[in-house]
KOLTIPA-882684 format. One line per 3 residues: number of its first residue (from 1); for each residue x, y, z of C-alpha. Coordinates in pm, 1 decimal, padded with zeros to 6 digits, m for minus. Example, Ala and Ser with C-alpha at 12.3 -4.5 7.8 and 13.67 -1.06 7.14 Angstrom:
KOLTIPA-882684
1 = 01230.0/m00450.0/00780.0  01367.0/m00106.0/00714.0 .
END
This chain:
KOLTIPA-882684
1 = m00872.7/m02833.0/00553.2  m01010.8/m02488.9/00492.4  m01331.2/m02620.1/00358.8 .
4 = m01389.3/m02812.7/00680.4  m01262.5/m02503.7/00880.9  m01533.6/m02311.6/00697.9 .
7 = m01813.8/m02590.5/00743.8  m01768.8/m02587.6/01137.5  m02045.5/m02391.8/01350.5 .
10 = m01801.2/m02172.0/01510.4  m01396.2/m02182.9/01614.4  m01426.2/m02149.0/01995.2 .
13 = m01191.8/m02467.1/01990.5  m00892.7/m02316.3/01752.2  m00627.4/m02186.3/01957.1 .
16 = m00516.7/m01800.2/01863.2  m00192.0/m01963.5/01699.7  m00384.1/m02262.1/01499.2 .
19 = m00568.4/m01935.6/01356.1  m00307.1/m01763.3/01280.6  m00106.9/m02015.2/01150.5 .
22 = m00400.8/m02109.2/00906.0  m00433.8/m01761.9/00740.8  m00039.7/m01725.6/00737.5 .
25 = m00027.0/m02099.2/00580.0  m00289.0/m01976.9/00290.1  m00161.9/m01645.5/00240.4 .
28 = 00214.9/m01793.3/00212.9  00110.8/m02055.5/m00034.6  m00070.0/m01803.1/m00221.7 .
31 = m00417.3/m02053.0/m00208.6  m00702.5/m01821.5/m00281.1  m00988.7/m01910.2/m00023.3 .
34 = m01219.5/m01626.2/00106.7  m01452.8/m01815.2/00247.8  m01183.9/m01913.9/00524.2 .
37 = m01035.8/m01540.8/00571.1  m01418.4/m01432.7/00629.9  m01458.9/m01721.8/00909.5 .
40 = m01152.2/m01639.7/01065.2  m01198.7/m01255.4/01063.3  m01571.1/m01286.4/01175.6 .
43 = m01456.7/m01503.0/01458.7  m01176.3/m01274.7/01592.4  m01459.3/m01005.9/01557.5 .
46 = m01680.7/m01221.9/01774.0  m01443.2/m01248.0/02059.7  m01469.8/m00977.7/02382.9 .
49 = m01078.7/m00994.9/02351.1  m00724.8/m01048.1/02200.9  m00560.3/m01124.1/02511.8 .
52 = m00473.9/m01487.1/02427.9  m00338.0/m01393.0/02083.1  00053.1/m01311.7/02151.9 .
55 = 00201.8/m01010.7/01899.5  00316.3/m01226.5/01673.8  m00026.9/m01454.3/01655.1 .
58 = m00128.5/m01081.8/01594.2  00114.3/m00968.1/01326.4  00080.3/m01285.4/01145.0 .
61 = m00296.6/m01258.9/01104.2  m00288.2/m00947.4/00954.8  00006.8/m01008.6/00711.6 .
64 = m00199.2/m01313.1/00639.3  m00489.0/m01121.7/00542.5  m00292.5/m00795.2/00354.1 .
67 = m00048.6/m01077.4/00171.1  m00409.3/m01247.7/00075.2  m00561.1/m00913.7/m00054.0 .
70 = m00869.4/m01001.4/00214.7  m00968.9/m00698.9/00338.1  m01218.6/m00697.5/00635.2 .
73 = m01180.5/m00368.1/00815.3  m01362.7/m00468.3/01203.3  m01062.3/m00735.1/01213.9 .
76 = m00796.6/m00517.3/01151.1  m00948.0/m00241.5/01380.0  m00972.8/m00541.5/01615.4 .
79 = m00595.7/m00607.1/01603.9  m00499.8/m00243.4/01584.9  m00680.4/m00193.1/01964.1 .
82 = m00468.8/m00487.2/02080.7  m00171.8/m00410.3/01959.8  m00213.2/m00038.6/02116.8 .
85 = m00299.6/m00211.1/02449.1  m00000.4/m00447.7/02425.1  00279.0/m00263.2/02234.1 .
88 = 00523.4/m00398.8/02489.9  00461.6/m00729.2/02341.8  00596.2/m00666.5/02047.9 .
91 = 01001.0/m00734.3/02069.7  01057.9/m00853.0/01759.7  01139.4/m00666.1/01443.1 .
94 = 00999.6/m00896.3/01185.8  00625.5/m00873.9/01374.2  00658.9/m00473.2/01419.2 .
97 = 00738.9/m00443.6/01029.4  00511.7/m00742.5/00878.6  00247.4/m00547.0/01094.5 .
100 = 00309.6/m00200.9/01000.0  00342.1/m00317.4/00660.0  m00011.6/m00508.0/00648.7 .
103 = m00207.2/m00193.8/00744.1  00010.5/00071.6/00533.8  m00110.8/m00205.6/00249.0 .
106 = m00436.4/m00237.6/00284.8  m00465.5/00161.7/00324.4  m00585.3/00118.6/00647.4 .
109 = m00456.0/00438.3/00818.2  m00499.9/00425.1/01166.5  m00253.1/00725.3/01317.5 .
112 = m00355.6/00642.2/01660.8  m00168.1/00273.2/01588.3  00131.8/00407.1/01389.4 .
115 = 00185.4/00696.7/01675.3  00161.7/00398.5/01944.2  00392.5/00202.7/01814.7 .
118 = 00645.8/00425.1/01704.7  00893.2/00426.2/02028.2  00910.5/00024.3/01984.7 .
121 = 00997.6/00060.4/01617.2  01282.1/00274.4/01694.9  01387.5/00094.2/01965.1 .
124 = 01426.5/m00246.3/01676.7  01629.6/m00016.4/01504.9  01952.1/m00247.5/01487.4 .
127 = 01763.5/m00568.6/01424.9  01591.6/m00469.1/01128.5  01686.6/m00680.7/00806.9 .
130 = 01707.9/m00496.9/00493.0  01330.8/m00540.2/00361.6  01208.3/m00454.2/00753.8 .
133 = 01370.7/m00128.6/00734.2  01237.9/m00061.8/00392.3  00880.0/m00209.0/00487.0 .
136 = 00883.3/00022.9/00778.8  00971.8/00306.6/00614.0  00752.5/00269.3/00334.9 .
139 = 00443.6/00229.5/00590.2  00501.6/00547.2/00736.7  00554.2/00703.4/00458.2 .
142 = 00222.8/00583.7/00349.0  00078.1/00674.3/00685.0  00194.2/01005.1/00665.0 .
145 = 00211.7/00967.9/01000.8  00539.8/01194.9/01085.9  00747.9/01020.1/01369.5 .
148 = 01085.6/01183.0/01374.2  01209.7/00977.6/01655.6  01196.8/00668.1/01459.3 .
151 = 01342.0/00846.5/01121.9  01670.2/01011.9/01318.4  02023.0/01023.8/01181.8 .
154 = 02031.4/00635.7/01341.6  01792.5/00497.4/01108.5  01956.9/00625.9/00819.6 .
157 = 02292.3/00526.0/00909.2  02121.6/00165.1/00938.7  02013.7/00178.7/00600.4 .
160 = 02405.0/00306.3/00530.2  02521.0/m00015.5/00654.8  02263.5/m00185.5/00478.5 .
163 = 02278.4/m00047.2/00153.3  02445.0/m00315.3/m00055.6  02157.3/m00575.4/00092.3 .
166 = 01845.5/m00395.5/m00085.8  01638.9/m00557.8/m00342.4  01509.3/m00342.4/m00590.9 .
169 = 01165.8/m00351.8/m00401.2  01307.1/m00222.6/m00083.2  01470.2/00085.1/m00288.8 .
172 = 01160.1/00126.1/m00452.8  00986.9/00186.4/m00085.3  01304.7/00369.3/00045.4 .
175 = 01275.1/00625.8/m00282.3  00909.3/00700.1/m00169.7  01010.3/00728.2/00182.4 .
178 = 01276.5/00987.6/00049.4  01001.1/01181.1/m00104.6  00808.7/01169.2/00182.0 .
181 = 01076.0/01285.9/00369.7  01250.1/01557.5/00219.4  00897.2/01678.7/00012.4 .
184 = 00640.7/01662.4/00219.8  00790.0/01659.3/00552.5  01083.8/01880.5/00513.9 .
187 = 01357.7/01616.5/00705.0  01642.0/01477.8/00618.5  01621.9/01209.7/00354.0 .
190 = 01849.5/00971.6/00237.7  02233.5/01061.5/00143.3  02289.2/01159.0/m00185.7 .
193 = 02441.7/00850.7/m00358.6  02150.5/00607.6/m00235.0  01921.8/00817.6/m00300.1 .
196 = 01996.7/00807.3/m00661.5  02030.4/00440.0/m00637.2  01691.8/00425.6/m00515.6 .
199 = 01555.8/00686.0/m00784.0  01707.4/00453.0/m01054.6  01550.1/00143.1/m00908.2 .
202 = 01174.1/00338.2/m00894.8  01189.1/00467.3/m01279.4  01364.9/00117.7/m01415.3 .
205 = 01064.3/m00060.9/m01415.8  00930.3/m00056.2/m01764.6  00575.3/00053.9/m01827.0 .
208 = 00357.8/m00218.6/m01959.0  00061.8/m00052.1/m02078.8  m00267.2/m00245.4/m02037.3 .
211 = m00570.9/m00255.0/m02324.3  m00770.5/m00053.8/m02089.6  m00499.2/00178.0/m02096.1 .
214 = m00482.7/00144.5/m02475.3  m00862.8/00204.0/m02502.5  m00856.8/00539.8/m02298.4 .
217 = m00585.7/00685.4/m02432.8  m00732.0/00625.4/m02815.8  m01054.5/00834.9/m02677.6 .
220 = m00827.9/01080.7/m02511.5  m00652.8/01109.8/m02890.0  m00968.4/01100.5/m02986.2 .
223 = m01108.8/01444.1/m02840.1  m00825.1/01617.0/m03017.1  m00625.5/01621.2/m02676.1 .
226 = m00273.4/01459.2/m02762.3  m00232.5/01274.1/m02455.8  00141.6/01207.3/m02391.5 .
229 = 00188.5/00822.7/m02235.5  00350.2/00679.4/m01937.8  00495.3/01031.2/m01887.4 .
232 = 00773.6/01098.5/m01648.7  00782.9/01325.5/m01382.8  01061.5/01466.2/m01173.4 .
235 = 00986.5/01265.7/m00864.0  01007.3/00935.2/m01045.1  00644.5/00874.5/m01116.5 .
238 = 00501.0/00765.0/m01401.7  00108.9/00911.2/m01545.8  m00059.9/00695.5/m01767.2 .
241 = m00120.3/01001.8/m01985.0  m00087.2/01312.9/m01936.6  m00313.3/01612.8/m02136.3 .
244 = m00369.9/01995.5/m02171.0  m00686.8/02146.9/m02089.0  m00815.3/02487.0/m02102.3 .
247 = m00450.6/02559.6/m02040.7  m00402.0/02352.8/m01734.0  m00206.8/02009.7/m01710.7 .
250 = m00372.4/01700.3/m01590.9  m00241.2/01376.5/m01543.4  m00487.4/01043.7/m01642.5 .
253 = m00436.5/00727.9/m01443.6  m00641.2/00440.3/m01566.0  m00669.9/00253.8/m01287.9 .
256 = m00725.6/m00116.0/m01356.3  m00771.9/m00404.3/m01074.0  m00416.6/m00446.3/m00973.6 .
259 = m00468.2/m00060.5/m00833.0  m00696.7/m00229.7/m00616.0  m00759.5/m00471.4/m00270.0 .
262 = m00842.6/m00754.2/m00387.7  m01176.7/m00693.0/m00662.9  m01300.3/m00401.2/m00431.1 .
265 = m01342.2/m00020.5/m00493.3  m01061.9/00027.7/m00197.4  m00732.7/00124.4/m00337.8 .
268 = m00383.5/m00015.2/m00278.1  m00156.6/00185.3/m00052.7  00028.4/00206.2/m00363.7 .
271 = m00262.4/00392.3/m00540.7  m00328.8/00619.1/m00226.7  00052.5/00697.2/m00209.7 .
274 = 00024.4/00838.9/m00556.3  m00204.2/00949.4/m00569.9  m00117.8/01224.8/m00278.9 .
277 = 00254.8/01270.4/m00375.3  00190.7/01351.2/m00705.7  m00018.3/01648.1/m00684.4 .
280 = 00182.6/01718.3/m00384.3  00548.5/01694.9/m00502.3  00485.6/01750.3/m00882.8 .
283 = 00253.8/01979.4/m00860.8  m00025.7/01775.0/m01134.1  m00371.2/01774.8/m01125.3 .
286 = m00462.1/01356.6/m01067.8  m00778.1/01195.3/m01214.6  m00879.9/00848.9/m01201.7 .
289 = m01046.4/00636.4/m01451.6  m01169.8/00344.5/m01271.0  m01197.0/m00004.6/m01404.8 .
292 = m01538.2/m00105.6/m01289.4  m01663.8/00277.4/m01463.9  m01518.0/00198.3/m01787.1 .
295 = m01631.2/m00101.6/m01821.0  m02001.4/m00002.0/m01774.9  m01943.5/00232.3/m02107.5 .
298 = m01945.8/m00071.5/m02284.5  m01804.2/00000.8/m02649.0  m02008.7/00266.1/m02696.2 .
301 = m01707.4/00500.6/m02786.7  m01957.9/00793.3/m02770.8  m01989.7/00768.1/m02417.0 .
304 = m01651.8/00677.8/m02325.9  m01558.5/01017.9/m02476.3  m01842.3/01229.1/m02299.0 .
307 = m01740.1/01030.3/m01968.6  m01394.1/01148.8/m02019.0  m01510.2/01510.5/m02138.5 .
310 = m01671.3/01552.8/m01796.5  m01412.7/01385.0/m01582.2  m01168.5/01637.3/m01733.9 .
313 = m01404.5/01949.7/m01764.7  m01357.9/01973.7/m02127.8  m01713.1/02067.2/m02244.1 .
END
């Protein structure tokens, strides 16, 4: 089907929900076809509107695409304009979370979208499910976009009446929500005992250092720099190593694929999330060693340790 789909001259005949139904078909079944994500996208591009496509033809397009790892930034700047247009739309809490969720993913940021829909997401409040709530507050978190309206004393008492209902996932998200929160934002977080439920969820996943990993950290030992692995901080994180230079502490993260959309150079909201908090909430110096970087080095172990020399100002 998707070949054909792709093979056609154009998709004036596919109704917005036939669309979106295709992408949230492939993206479900976890088929890998970006030929059919870029004829989709490019046609939704193409059009002078979104007014046919309902909000959840609209939410399911771009979970589609962020479940897919397809990122094509016009579409989803497309979508967001719609959506702002025709927040009303949106009454139910499964397409105001999957969408939310799809941009905070793909680390597409836009404030002017988060702000918009903000009064609709509090107002789903009480029909959030347990990974809704957690998917919401995990976008805004990664957002940063501060909306204290939607994160009052009633959304936590939600995820109070919730609590025995989260996967380790959601507390995952609600621990970085917490950080966000209470760190960087200076609210109210999470009560005390689910917050440490959540904390102990974030840190239990055991590292599983890569060879990349492996290979930078031997060049690391290898400039006489003792790097200390998959260290722990105090806000749950994890550094891939962690070194002293010149006096100063800097933490190493050797970021590989999965730290990125898809095979692009755009990271994961993951990565970006990180990537601020740390520095922010820990207080450590972040820098990255990028797949596609180290893998131009080669095995020339020479350069790998003059690339690292310079990344770290250790001349």
């Amino acid at each position: 089907m998707a070949n054909h789909i792709v093979q056609l001259d154009h998709l004036r005949h596919f109704k917005p929900q036939a669309l979106s139904n295709t992408v949230w078909a492939y993206a479900t079944a976890g088929v890998n076809h970006p030929q059919l994500f870029e004829k989709v996208a490019k046609h939704i591009v193409r059009l002078d509107h979104l007014r046919e496509f309902n909000a959840q033809d609209l939410s399911n397009i771009v979970w589609a695409y962020a479940t897919a790892q397809v990122s094509h930034l016009k579409m989803f700047q497309q979508v967001a304009k719609a959506t702002i247009q025709r927040k009303e739309d949106f009454i139910s809490s499964q397409a105001v979370a999957n969408l939310l969720w799809s941009y905070a993913t793909m680390g597409i940021v836009d404030k002017q979208l988060f702000s918009s829909v903000e009064p609709i997401a509090a107002k789903l409040i009480d029909n959030y499910n347990n990974q809704e709530l957690a998917n919401v507050a995990w976008a805004y978190a990664v957002a940063d976009v501060d909306v204290p309206t939607l994160f009052s004393d009633r959304f936590i008492n939600e995820c109070l009446e919730k609590k025995d209902g989260f996967s380790i996932e959601n507390l995952c998200q609600l621990h970085q929500w917490h950080l966000w929160q209470t760190k960087e934002r200076s609210r109210t977080g999470l009560p005390e005992a689910l917050q440490d439920r959540c904390y102990k969820a974030f840190i239990s996943r055991a590292p599983t250092p890569s060879n990349f990993q492996d290979d930078v950290v031997s060049q690391l030992s290898s400039l006489g720099l003792d790097p200390k692995e998959e260290a722990l901080l105090d806000s749950g994180y994890r550094i891939n190593a962690v070194v002293g230079v010149s006096g100063k502490t800097i933490g190493v993260e050797v970021d590989g694929p999965s730290h990125f959309i898809g095979r692009s150079k755009a990271p994961l909201a993951r990565t970006i999330l990180k990537r601020r908090q740390v520095p922010s909430i820990d207080g450590l110096e972040l820098v990255s060693v990028p797949y596609w970087v180290w893998n131009q080095l080669g095995k020339d172990q020479a350069k790998k340790q003059e690339y690292l020399r310079k990344l770290l100002n250790f001349l």
